[in-house]
N, C-alpha and C positions, 0 to 999 in steps of 0.2 A: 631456600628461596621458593616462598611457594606461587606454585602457574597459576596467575590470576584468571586466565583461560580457562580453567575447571567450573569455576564460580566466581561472577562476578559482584556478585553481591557486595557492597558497601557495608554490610554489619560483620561480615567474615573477612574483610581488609581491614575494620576498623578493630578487630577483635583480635587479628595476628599482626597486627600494626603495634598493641600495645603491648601484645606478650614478647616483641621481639624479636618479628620474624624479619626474614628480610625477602623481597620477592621477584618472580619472575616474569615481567610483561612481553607482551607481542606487539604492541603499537601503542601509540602515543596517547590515548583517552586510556588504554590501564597505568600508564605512567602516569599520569593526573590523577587518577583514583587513588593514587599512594602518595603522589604528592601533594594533595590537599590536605597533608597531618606535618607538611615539614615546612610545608609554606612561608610560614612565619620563624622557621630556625633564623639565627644567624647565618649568612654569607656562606664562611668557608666551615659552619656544623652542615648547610645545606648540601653543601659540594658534594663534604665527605659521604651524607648518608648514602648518597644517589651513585656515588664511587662502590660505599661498603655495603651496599643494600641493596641494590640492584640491578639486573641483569636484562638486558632485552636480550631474548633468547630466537626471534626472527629474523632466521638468517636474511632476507630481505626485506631492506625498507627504504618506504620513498623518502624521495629528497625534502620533503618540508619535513618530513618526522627527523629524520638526520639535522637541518636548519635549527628546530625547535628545542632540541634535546644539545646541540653543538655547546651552547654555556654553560654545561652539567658534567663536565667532561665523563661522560659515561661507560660503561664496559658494555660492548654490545658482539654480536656472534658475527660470523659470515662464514661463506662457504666457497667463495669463485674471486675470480680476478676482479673481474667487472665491480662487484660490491665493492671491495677492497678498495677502487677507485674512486667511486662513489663516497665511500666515506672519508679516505683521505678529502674529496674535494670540498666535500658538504657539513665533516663533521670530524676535523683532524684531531679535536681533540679526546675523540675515542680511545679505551682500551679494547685490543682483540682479543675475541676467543674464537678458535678456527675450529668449527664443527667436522667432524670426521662422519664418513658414512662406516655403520657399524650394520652388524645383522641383526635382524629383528623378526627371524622365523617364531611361530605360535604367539606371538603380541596378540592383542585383542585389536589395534589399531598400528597397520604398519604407517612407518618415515621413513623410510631410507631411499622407496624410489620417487621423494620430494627434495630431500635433506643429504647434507654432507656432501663434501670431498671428500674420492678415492684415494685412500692411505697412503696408495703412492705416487701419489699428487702432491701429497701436505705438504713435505719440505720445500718443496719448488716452491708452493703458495707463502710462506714461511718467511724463506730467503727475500721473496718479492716483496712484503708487506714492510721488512727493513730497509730494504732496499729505497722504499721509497718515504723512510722516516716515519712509518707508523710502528706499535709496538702491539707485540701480540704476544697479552699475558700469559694463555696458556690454552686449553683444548679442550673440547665437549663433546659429548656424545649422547645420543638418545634411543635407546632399544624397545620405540615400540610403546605403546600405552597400554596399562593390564598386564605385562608382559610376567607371566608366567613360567616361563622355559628362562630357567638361573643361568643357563650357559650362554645364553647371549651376554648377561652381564661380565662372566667372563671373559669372552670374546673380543669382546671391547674393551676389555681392561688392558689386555694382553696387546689389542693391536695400537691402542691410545699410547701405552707404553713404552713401546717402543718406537713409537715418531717423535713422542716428549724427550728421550732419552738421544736421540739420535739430534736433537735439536739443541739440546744443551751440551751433548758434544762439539756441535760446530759455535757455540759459543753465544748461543740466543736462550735469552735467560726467562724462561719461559716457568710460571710459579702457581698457576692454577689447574686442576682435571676437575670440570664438569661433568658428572655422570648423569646429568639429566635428570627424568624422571620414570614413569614404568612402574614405579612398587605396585605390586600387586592389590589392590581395596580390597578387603574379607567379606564380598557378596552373598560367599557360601560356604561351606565347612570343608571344601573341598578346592578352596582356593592358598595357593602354600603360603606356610606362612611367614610376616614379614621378616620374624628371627634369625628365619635360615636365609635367606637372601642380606643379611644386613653380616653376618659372621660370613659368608665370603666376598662380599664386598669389601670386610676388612681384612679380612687371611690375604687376599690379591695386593691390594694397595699398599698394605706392608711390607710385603714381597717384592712388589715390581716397580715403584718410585721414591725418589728419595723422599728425606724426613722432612725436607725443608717445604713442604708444598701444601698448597690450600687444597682441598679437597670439598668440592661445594656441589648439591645437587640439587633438583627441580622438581618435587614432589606436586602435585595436583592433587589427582582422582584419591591418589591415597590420604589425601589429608580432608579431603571433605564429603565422600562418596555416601560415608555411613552417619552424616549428619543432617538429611532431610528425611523427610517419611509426608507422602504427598498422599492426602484425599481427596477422591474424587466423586461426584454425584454419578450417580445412576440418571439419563435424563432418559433413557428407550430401551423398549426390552421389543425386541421380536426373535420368532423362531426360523429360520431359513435352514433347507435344506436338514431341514431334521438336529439342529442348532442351535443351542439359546445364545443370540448376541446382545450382548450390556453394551449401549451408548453410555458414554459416559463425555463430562463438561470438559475434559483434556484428550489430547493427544500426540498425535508425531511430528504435527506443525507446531508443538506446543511444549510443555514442560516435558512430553516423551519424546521427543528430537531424538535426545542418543541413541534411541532404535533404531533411526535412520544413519545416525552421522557416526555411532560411536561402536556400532553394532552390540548394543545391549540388550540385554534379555530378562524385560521385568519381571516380577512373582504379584500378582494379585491377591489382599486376602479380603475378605468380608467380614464385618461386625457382626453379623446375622446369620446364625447355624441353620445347617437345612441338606439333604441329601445333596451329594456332591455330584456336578457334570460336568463334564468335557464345553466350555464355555469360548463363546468370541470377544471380547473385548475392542472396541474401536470408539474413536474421537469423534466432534459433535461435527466436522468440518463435511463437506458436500462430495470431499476427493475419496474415491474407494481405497484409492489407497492408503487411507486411514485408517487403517489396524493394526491396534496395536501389539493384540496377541490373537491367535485365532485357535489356541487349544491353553485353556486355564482351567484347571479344576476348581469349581465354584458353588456355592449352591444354588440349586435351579429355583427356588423360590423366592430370589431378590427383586424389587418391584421399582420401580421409579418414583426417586426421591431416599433410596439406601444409596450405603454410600459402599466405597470400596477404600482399598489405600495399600500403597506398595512403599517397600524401605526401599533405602539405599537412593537413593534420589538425587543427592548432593552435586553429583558431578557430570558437568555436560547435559544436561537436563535444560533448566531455566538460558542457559549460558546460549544456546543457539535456538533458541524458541523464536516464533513471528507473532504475527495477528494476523495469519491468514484467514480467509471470510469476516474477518473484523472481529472473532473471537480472542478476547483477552488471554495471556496467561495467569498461571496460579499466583493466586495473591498468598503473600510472604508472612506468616508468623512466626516471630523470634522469640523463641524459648530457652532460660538456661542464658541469657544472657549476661555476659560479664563487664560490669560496671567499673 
């Protein structure tokens, strides 16, 4: 299911749209973004997709999005009472998935003091959700985004495990574990890699639930992070403080956002060889707080009108960018396109 939150791009919905994928929205314009490729199914091929393909993965949502989505009988997350009621009221024909709060020490991007019910909580929430004739397919968990330290994935397998088990004990037939998302994007050679986290994700699940169960997860950053590579102009060079700073036409209001929101840490390189220095990097916007890097090793003889460019761009970049001062974001070339 992949987080259309990572990137929302319409050429990379339309592109895992047709290889198969099936995905994971937060509100009701990403559910539109997928559903304008099924629009025209039939009926109950419609129902199905929006059953077997996707997920709202926010554990809160308001009452028109629950309204809007109510004809789709959809599988959607929650985490509290209150929601639970909410949706019964607004949207009975949901399937649940009851997010668990899981740890998420060393993520790049914690959830947990947002997200989830206390594990021992879930059953209570469980009990309640039949109680009042909804069904709650099965259980999700999220450790965090970037999340590097594998023993969270653990952690959560272990504690997801035993409320799932504990719940088909008492006779609530519960068929899904969410494990979210979190894989780690290969930014650096130093980032672990996805193999070893995918072999104990399957040593655990085979070990601790039964056979009979779906096993479905929420990949984002990992699936589009290493898929852009952004250039940018040179528009200012000044020296400050014994300092070469590069203005350049982007920044942290802008396609470098996730240095603010996502806590990323871009690599600048130059087309243009030239003795290397200790460089500042900052956006064309008026707020000082627009920098984006303020130690880049670069060449000090780049001039306005070079250009610079950083990989890995893919994820959480364009996704929460503005027009703050009326500066546009990066315009979008699609390379490598699959027809």
């Amino acid at each position: 299911y992949y987080a259309v939150k990572a990137n929302s791009n319409q050429e990379i919905i339309r592109t895992l749209f047709d290889e198969g994928a099936s995905f994971d929205v937060a509100s009701y314009n990403e559910f539109m973004q997928v559903y304008t490729y099924i629009k025209y199914f039939e009926k109950k091929d419609k129902h199905f997709y929006v059953w077997d393909k996707i997920i709202f993965s926010n554990t809160i949502k308001d009452r028109h999005t629950l309204r809007k989505i109510k004809k789709y009988r959809p599988l959607v997350t929650y985490d509290n009472s209150a929601e639970l009621l909410k949706i019964k009221h607004y949207c009975p024909t949901a399937g649940l998935v009851l997010r668990l709060k899981v740890p998420d020490i060393g993520s790049q991007v914690e959830m947990s003091s947002k997200f989830g019910i206390e594990p021992a909580d879930a059953i209570a929430l469980i009990e309640q959700s039949f109680d009042v004739r909804m069904v709650v397919e099965g259980l999700s968990f999220h450790v965090g985004s970037q999340c590097t330290n594998f023993d969270n994935y653990t952690s959560a397998l272990h504690i997801t495990a035993e409320i799932f088990n504990e719940a088909r004990r008492r006779g609530y037939p519960l068929k899904i574990v969410d494990i979210g998302g979190g894989f780690p994007a290969a930014y650096d050679a130093g980032v672990p890699r996805f193999e070893k986290l995918a072999r104990i994700i399957t040593t655990e699940c085979n070990r601790l639930f039964p056979k009979d169960i779906e096993i479905i997860a929420e990949p984002g950053r990992f699936m589009v992070a290493n898929a852009a590579t952004l250039v940018a102009e040179i528009v200012g060079k000044a020296r400050r403080d014994g300092k070469i700073f590069y203005h350049i036409n982007d920044g942290v209001y802008h396609t470098f956002s996730g240095v603010v929101y996502d806590h990323w840490i871009p690599n600048f390189h130059a087309f243009k060889k030239g003795h290397l220095e200790v460089c500042a990097v900052v956006g064309p916007t008026c707020d000082s707080f627009d920098k984006i890097s303020v130690s880049e090793e670069l060449p000090g003889n780049l001039e306005v009108g070079d250009y610079l460019y950083t990989l890995n761009i893919g994820a959480y970049s364009i996704a929460s960018a503005t027009k703050f001062n009326g500066f546009d974001g990066a315009k979008i070339l699609h390379l490598n396109k699959i027809r």
